[in-house]
N, C-alpha and C positions, 0 to 999 in steps of 0.2 A: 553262415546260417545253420550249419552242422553244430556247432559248440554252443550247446545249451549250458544258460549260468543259472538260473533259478526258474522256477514255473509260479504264477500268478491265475486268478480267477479272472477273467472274461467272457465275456457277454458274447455270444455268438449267435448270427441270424443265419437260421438254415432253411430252405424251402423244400418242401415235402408237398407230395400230391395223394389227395384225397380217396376215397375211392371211388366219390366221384368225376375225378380225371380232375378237378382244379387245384391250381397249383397255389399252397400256402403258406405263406414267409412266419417261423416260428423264430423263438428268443426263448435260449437256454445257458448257464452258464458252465462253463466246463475249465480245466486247468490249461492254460496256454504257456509255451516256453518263452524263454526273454534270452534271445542268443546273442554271441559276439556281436552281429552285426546290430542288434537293435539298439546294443551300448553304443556302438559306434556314430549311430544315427542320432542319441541323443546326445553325443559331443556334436557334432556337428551342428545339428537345429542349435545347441546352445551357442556355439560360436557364430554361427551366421545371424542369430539374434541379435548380439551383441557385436558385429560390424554393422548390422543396420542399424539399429540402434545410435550407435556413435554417429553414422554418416545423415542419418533421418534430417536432423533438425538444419544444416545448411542447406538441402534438396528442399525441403516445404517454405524454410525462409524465400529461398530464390526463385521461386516456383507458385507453390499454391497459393502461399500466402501474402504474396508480395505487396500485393494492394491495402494490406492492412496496418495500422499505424504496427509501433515498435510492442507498444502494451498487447495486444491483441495477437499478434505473433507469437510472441514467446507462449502464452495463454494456451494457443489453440496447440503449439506445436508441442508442450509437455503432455497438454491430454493426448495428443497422437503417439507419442512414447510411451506411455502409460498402458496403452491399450496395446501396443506391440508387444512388448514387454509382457504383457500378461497372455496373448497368444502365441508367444514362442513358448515360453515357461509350459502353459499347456500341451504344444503340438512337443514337446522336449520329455515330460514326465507321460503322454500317452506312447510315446514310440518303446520304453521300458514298460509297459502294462500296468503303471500308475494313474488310473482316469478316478472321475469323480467320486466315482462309486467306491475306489479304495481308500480316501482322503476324506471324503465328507465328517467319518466322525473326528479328524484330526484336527478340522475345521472347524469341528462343535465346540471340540476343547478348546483349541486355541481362542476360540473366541468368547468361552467363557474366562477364561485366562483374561484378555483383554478387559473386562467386562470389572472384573477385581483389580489386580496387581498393574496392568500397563491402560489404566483407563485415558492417561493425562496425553499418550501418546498416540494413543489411538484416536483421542477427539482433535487432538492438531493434527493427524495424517488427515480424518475428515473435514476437517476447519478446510486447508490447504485446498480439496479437490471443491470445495464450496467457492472458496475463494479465485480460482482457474475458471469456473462455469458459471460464478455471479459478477465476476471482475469488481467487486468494490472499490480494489486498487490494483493497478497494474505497473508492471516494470518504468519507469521514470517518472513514477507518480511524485509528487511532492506531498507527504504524512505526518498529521500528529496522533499518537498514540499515547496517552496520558503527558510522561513529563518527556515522551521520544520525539524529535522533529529531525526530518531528513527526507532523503530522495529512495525510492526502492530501486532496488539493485538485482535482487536474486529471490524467486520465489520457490522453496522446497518443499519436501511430502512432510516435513514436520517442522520448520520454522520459514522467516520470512528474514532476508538481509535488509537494514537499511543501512545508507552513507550518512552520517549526521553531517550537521553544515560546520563543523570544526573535521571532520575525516575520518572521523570512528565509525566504525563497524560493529553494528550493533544488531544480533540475532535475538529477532522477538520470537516467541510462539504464535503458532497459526491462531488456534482456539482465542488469541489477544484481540485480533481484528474482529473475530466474528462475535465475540459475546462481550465486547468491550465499547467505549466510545471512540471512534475513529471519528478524523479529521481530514480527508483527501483536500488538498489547495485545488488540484489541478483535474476532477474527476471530469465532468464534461465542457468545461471552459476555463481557461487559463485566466480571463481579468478578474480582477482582485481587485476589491475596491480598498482605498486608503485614507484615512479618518486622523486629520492633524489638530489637536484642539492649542487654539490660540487666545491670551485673556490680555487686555488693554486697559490701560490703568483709565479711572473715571473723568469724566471732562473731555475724552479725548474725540475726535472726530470720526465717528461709527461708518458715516456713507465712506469715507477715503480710505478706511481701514478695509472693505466689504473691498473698493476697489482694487487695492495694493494686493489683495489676497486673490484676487480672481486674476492681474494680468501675471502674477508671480505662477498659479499653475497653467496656464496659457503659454507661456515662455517655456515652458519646462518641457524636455524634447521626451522626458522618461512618461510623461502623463497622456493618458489616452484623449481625444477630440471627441470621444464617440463612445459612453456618455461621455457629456461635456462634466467637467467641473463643477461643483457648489459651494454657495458659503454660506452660511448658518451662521445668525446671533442667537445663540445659545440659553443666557441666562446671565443674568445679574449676579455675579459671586459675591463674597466677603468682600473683596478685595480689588476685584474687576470683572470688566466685563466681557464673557466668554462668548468664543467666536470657535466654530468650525469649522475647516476646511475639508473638503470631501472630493477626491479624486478617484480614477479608475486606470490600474496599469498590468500592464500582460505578465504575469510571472512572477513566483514570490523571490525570484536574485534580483529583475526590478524594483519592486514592493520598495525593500530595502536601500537601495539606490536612492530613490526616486525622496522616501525618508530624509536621506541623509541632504539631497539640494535642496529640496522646499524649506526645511530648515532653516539652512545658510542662507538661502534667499529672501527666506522672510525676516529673520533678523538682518540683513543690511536694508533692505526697502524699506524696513518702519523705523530705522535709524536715520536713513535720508531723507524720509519723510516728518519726523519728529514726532512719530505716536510713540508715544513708550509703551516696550512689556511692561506687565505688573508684573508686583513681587506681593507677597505679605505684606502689610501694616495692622499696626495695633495702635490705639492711644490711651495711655497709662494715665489712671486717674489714680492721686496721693489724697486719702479719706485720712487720716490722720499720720502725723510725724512728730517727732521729740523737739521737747523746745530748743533745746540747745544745736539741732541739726541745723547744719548749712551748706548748701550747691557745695559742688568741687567745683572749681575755681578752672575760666575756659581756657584750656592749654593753648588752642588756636590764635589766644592774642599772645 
């Protein structure tokens, strides 16, 4: 406390009594030392910051927060860092006689700095704390983000990680989510409904094909019961007659799945059944030809 390093202005509250005997709290500022020991107090608040810090987020997982899904967790437990983190840093730079009052104008500038030169960073650090306190999307969200689709992995003070569903890691900007068009799959309910359009060549037997398509997602252990299933005759094509099928399944890894059997299952049922898929057809009408032209001659005999 003896080994003075430098002297700082502060604010000191002194009480003085009147003359008429009452006693009154004044605020004057005066020069204050910043001795060995003060340096020493601001290593330590800094070190103890930053072991809590570290230790914070398994204590509020297992703890405070336990009751809350995995999105919400992570969410609440960065803002609780955030906010440590900014009162150590405080209680760290007032123990050396740095308080508000000698930083505000370095504040000003910085943020007019911000304001020109570090704009793009500074509206993703804001994006991000938008993003923690509005949850649009949260840690295992399933997300489209223009031509981006993946799972979120990692949410930080200036980008966002997603997992693509090939295993790429791909850091978006915060400011993406919030001034862009986002797509959460999984924000407040996981079913997904799933839309398979099927076309039937003409002639064919419409009620049996309605049937064939409603026990095929009935069968199907990937499709939800609850809603149930629909089938829709669509629309009279060029070519055929448009049917769709309309199911609901939990989760876009099912989604996919769930794709890939209705599929397979509708083409063997309307095989065994004998409705054919359409294809294309055209019929080619010959408005004039040379006299001397004649057939090609059929290879098949």
């Amino acid at each position: 406390d003896q080994v003075e390093l430098w002297t700082t202005t502060g604010t000191v509250t002194v009480a003085e009594i009147d003359p008429s005997g009452v006693e009154q709290l004044t605020t004057h500022e005066q020069l204050v030392a910043v001795t060995l020991a003060d340096l020493i107090r601001f290593f330590l608040i800094g070190l103890l910051t930053l072991a809590f810090v570290r230790a914070l987020p398994g204590v509020l997982e297992a703890t405070l927060f336990r009751r809350f899904g995995p999105g919400e967790r992570y969410a609440y437990v960065t803002i609780v860092t955030y906010a440590v983190v900014l009162a150590g840093l405080a209680l760290a730079f007032d123990a050396i006689g740095i308080g508000w009052s000698s930083i505000q104008w370095l504040v000003a500038a910085v943020g007019l700095g911000l304001g020109f030169g570090l704009q793009e960073i500074f509206a993703n650090f804001i994006s991000g704390l938008i993003i923690l306190f509005e949850r649009p999307i949260r840690v295992g969200d399933t997300v489209s983000v223009g031509d981006i689709h993946g799972t979120v992995s990692k949410i930080r003070i200036r980008a966002t990680w997603i997992t693509g569903f090939d295993r790429k890691e791909l850091v978006v900007p915060n400011k993406t989510f919030v001034t862009g068009q986002l797509v959460n799959w999984t924000l407040s309910d996981p079913v997904l409904r799933l839309e398979i359009p099927v076309g039937i060549a003409y002639g064919s037997d419409t009620d049996r094909a309605v049937e064939v398509l409603s026990k095929v997602a009935k069968d199907s252990i990937r499709v939800l019961h609850d809603p149930p299933p629909q089938v829709f005759f669509i629309s009279f094509g060029d070519s055929s007659l448009l049917f769709e099928l309309r199911v609901f399944t939990r989760g876009v890894n099912q989604r996919f799945l769930a794709r890939h059997e209705l599929h397979m299952s509708i083409d063997k049922r309307f095989r065994e059944e004998g409705i054919e898929i359409a294809f294309p057809q055209r019929d080619l009408h010959l408005r004039s030809v040379p006299k001397d032209w004649r057939p090609p001659p059929d290879r098949s005999e």
